[in-house]
N, C-alpha and C positions, 0 to 999 in steps of 0.2 A: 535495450533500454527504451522505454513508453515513460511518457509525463502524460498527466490526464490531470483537466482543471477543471475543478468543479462547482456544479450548479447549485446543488444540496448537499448535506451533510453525508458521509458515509461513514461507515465502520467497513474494514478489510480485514477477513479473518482467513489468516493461512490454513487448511486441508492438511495440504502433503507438501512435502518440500522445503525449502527457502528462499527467501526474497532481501533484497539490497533495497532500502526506501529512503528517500529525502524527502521529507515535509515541510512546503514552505523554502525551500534553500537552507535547511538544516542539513547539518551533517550527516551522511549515509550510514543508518542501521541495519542490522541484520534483524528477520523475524523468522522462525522458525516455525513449525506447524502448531496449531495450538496456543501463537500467539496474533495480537490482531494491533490494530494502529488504526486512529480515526482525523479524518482532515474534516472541517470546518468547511461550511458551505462558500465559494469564493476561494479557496487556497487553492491545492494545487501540492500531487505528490511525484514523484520520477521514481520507477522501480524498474528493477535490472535483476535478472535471473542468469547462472549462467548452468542451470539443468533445469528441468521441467519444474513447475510450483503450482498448484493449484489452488489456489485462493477464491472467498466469495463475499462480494460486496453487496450489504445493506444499506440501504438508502433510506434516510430518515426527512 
């Protein structure tokens, strides 16, 4: 489990795999490959893998 808070906007677009996210202290989603999740500059998301996931974050 990683929390990463951020300075700029991002978009998180999962590759391969899955990922467990909370945005903000929302409740935990599941995102699958092919799908993506974006936090707002200042939030802050916690994501929890429990096999490999490859995701890539764009910074706006």
């Amino acid at each position: 489990t990683l929390r990463f808070d951020l300075s700029t906007k991002e978009i998180m677009e999962v590759v391969d795999g899955n990922a467990f996210v909370s945005i903000n202290g929302a409740p935990e989603v599941e995102f699958k490959a092919g799908q993506s999740w974006e936090v707002e500059k200042g939030g802050y998301f916690i994501i929890r893998a429990e096999s490999p996931v490859h995701y890539v974050c764009h910074f706006e």
